[in-house]
C-alpha positions in Angstrom: 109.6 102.6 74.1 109.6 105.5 76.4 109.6 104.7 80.3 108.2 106.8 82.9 109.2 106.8 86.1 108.1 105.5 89.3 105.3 106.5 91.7 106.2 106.0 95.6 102.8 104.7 97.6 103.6 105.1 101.8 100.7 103.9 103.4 101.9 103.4 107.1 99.8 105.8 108.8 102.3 106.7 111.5 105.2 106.3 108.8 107.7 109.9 108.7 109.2 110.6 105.1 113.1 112.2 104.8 116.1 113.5 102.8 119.1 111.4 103.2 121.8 111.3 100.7 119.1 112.0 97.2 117.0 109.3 98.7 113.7 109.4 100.4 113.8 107.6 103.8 110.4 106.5 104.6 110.8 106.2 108.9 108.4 104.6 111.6 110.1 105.5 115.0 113.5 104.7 115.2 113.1 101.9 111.8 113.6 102.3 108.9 110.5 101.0 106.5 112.6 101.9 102.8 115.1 103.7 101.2 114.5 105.1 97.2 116.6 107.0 95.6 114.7 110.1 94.1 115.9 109.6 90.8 114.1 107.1 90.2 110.7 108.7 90.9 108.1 111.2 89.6 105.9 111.5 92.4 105.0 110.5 95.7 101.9 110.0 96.9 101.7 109.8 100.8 98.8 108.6 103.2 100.4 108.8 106.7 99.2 111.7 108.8 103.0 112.2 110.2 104.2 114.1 106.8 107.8 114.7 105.6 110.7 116.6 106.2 111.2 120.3 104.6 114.6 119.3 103.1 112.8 116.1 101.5 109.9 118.5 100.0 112.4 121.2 98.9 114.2 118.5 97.4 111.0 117.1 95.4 110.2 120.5 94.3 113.3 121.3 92.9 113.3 118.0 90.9 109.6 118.5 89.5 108.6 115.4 92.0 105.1 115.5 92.9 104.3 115.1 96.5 100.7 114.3 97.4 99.5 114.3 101.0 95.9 112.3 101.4 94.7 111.1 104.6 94.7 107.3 105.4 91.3 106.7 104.2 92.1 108.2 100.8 91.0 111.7 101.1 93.0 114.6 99.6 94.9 117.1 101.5 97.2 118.9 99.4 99.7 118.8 97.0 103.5 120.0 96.9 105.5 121.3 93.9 108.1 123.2 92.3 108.6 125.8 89.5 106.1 125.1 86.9 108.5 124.2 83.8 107.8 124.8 79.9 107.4 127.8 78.3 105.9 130.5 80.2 104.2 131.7 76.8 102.2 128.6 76.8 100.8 129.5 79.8 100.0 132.8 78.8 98.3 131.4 76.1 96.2 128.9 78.4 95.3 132.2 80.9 94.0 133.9 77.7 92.0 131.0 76.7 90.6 130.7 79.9 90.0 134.1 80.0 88.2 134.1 77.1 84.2 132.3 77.4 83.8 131.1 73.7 87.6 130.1 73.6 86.9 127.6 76.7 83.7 126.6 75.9 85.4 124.6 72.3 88.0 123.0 75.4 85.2 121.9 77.8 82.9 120.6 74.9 85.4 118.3 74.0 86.1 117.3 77.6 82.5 116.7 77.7 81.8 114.6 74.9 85.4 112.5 75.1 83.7 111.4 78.4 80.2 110.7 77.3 82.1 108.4 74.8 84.0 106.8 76.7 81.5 106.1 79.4 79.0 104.7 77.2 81.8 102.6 75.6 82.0 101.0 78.9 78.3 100.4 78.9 78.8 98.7 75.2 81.1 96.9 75.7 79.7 94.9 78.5 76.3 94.4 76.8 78.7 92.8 74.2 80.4 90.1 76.6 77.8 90.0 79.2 74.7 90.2 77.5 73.0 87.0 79.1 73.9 88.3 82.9 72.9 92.2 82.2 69.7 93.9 80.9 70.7 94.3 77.3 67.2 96.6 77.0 67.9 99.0 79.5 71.3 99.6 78.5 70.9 99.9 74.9 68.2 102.7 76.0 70.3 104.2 78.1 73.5 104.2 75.2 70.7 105.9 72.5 70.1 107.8 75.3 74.2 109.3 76.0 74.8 108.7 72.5 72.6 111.8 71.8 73.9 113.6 74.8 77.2 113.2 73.5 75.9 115.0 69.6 74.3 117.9 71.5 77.4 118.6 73.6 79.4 119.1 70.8 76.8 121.6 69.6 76.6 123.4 73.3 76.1 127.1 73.3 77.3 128.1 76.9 78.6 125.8 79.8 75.8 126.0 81.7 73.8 124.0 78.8 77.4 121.8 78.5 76.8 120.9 83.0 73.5 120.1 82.1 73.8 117.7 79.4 77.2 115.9 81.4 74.8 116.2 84.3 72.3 113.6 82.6 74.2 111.6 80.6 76.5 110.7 84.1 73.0 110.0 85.7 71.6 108.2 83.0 75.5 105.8 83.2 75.8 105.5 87.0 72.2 103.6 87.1 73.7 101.4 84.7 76.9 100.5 86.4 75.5 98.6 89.4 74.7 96.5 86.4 78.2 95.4 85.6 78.7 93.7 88.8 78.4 90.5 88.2 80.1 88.6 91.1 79.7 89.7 95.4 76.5 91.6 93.8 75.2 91.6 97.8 78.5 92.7 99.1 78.8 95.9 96.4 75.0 96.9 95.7 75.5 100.2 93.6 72.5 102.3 93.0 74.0 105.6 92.1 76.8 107.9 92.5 77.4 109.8 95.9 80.6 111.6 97.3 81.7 113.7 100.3 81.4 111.3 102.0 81.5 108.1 99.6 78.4 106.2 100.3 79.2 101.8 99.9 81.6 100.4 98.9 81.3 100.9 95.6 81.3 104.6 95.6 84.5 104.3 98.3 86.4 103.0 95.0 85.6 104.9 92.5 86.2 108.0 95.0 89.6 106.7 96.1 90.3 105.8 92.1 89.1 109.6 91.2 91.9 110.4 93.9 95.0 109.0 92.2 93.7 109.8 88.2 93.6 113.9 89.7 96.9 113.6 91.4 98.4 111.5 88.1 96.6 114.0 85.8 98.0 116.7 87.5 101.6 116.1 87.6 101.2 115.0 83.8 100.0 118.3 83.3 102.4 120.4 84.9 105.2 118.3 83.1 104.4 119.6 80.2 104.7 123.4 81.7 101.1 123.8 81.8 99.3 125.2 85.0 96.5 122.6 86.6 95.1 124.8 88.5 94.1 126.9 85.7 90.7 125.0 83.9 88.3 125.1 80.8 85.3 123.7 81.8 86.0 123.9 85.8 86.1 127.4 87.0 89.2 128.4 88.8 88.8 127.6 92.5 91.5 128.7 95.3 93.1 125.4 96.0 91.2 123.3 93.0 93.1 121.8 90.2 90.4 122.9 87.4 92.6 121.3 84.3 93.7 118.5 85.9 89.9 117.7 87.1 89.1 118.5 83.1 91.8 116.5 81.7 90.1 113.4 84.2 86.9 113.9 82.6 87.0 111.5 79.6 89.4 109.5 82.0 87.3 108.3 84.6 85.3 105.3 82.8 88.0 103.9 81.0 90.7 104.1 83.8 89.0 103.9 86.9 85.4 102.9 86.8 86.5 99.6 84.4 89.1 98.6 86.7 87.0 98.9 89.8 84.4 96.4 88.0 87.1 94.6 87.4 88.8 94.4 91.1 84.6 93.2 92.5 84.7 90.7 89.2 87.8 89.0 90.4 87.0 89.2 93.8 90.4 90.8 94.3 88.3 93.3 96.7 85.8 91.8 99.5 83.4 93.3 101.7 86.2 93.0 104.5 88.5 95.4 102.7 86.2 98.4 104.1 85.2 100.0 107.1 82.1 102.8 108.0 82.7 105.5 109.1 80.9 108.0 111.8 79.8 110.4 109.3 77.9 107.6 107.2 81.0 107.3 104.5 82.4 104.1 103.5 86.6 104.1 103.1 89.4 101.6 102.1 91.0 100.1 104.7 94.5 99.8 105.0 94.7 96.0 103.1 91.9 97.1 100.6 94.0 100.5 99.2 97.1 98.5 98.6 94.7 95.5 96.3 94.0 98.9 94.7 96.9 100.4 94.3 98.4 97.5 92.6 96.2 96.9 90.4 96.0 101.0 89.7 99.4 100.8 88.4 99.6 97.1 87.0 97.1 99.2 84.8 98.6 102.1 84.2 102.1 99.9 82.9 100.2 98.5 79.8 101.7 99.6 77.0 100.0 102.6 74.6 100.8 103.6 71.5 100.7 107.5 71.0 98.2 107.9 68.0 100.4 110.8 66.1 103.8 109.7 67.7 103.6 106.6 67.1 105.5 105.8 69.7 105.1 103.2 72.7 104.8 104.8 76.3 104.9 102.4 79.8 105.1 103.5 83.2 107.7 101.6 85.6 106.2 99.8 88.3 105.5 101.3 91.6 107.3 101.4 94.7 105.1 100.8 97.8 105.6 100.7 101.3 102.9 99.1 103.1 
């Protein structure tokens, strides 16, 4: 079994991050909140608003260790990291495929459709072990409904017919998702999907979980030699991660939009775990983003089978700082 290694969460929001002896010091004033030694790590993912040292980002950059900078409600700033590794010729071949319209348009259908599947999978499967709590009607509608987007975008002609039919089918499976919720249903009411700023709670999850599946996507990417900034189906965008935002695609159901179900389920999140802000969005607080970041990679360590490898791939457990 191949292990991968850790991710470092630092969610003090006045914490300072440093280089001391190949470990990362993570610093509020004068104390000293943890010590981990960079070997151990693949990325870090930081939500103070105080930063990190140069020598500590050098440091992660010349190790391949991706450094992620959100603010403390979750939003994205920026990312850090080294020389892209790999073979440069594979990335000359990705430029020329993005380059080339018809070559990216067989990359972005299949994007398109892996997510339609997936999504609608989600809808399936709970009409399977929750059919006396949901509309079983509605959804199987809806599923006839995405299973026919999903034939036609493997058929697309350009990928402005490709947007449109990813457009639907995503509108047709958010109005199904509020559906799901079966426990706290007046605490997480979920009528559709709205971003920038997340509006409810619900929609502060899934935009928080969208966060960390880019930045994981991402690193995955680039440690394979590939560029993420580079895309298929997302044009290139000065400062946008276009393959890592189409690798997340047919991601998002399965990783982030089961498990935030999942988290209101269990009442493992409450309606106290958030907080409104003055331009109408709804964030994490501090308490919430750690119940989500545990259970984000309590997820991500379950065991998976690579289908032509055959072989078995876990993450290591997180580190956090609180």
């Amino acid at each position: 079994m191949r292990r991968l290694l850790n991710t470092l969460f630092v969610m003090t929001e006045d914490a300072y991050l440093a280089l001391e002896n190949e470990n990362v010091v993570v610093k509020q004033g004068e104390a000293i909140l943890g010590r981990v030694p960079l070997l151990t790590l693949e990325s870090i993912i930081d939500f103070s608003w105080r930063g990190a040292s140069p020598a500590l980002l050098g440091a992660c950059a010349e190790r391949s260790i991706g450094f992620s900078f959100l603010t403390p409600q979750g939003k994205f700033l920026a990312r850090v990291c080294g020389e892209n590794p790999g073979n440069v010729l594979l990335r000359q071949q990705q430029y020329r495929i993005a380059d080339e319209v018809a070559a990216s348009l067989v990359f972005a259908r299949n994007f398109i459709a892996a997510k339609i599947y997936n999504a609608r999978t989600v809808l399936e499967r709970a009409k399977r072990d929750h059919a006396d709590s949901i509309d079983t009607e509605a959804l199987g509608t809806i599923s006839a409904v995405m299973a026919s987007s999903m034939r036609l975008a493997r058929k697309a002609e350009n990928a402005d017919d490709l947007r449109g039919l990813e457009g639907d089918a995503a509108h047709q499976y958010f109005t199904m998702l509020g559906q799901l919720i079966l426990q706290q249903r007046n605490a997480f009411p979920f009528t559709g999907r709205t971003k920038r700023p997340p509006i409810g709670r619900v929609n502060a999850m899934l935009s928080f979980g969208y966060t960390l599946l880019a930045h994981d996507c991402a690193a995955s990417l680039e440690s394979v030699g590939l560029d993420a900034y580079v895309g298929f189906l997302h044009t290139p965008r000065p400062g946008r991660q276009s393959l890592a935002l189409d690798l997340m695609e047919e991601l998002r159901a399965v990783f982030v939009d089961r498990l935030v179900i999942t988290l209101i389920n269990n009442r493992v999140v409450r309606g106290t775990d958030f907080e409104e802000k003055e331009n109408g969005g709804t964030y994490l607080k501090k308490a919430g983003r750690q119940k989500f970041i545990t259970a984000w990679q309590e997820k991500k360590r379950e065991p998976i089978t690579h289908p032509f490898l055959e072989e078995k791939r876990v993450n290591a457990k997180c580190c956090g700082i609180p």
